[in-house]
VOGU-340642 format. One record per residue (C-alpha): residue number from 1; residue in one letter; x, y, z. Coordinates in steps of 0.02 Angstrom, whole numbers. Each point is the difference from the previous one (the first is absolute). Layout:
! residues N
<seq:NUM | type:A | X:X | Y:Y | Z:Z>
...
This chain:
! residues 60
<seq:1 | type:X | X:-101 | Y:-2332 | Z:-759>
<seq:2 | type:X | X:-51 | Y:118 | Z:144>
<seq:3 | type:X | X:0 | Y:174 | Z:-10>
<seq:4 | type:X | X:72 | Y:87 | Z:164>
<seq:5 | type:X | X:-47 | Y:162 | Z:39>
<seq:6 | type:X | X:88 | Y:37 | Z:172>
<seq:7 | type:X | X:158 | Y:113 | Z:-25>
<seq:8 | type:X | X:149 | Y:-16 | Z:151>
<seq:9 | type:X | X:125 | Y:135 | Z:-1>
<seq:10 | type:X | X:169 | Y:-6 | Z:102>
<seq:11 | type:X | X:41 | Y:166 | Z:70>
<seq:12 | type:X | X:151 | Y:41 | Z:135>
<seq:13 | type:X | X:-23 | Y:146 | Z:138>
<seq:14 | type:X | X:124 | Y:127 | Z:-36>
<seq:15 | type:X | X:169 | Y:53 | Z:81>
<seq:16 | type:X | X:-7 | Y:-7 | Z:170>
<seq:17 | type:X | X:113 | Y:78 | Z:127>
<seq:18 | type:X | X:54 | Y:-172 | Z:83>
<seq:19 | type:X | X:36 | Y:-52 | Z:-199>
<seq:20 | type:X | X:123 | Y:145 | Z:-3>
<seq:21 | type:X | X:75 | Y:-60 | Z:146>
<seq:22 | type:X | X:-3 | Y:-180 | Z:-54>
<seq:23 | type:X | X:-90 | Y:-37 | Z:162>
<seq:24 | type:X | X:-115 | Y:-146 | Z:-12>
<seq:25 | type:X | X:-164 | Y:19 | Z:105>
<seq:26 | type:X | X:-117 | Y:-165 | Z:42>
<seq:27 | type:X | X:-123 | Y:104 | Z:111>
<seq:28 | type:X | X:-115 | Y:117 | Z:-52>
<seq:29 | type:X | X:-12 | Y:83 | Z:149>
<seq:30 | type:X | X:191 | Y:54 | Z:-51>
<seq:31 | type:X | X:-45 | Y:44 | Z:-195>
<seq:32 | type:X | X:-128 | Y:140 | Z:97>
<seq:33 | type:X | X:147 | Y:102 | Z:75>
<seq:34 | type:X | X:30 | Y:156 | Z:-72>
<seq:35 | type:X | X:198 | Y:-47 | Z:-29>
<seq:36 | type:X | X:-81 | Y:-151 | Z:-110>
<seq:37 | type:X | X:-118 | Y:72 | Z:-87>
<seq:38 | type:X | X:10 | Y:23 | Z:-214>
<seq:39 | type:X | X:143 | Y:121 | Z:-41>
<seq:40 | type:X | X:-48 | Y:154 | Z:-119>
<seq:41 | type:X | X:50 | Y:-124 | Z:-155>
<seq:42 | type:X | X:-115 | Y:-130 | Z:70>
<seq:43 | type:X | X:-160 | Y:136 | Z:25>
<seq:44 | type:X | X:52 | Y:59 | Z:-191>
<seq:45 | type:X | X:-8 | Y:-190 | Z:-54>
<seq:46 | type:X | X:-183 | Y:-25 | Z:80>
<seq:47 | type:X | X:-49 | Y:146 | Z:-97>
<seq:48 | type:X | X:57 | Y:-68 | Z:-146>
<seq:49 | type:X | X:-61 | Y:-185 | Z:15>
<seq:50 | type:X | X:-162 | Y:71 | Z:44>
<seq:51 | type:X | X:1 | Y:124 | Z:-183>
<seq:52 | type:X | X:33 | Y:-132 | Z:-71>
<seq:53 | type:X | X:-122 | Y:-112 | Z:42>
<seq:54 | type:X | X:-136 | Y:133 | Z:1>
<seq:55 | type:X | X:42 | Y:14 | Z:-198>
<seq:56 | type:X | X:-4 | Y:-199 | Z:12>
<seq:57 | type:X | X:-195 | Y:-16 | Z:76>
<seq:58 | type:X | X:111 | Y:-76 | Z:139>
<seq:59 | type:X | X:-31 | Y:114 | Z:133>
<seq:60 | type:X | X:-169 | Y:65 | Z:46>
């Protein structure tokens, strides 16, 4: 039997303001507009994924 040492992690951006407004947006030139952009619950969600991760050897 192998031994794998890669690790994958799944992790979502947070809220953004076109989520809020249940917009959908395919380019990414729209996802840079301000009125797009993560809400204050998305910013405190990076934060937190990023804690997190830090406390996980995750994130360097």
């Amino acid at each position: 039997m192998s031994n794998f040492k890669n690790q994958y992690f799944a992790l979502r951006h947070g809220q953004s303001k076109a989520n809020v407004l249940k917009i959908v947006l395919s380019d990414l030139k729209d996802g840079k507009k301000e009125e797009y952009t993560l809400s204050e619950m998305g910013e405190e969600q990076v934060k937190l994924s990023v804690k997190k991760g830090k406390r996980r050897s995750v994130a360097r």
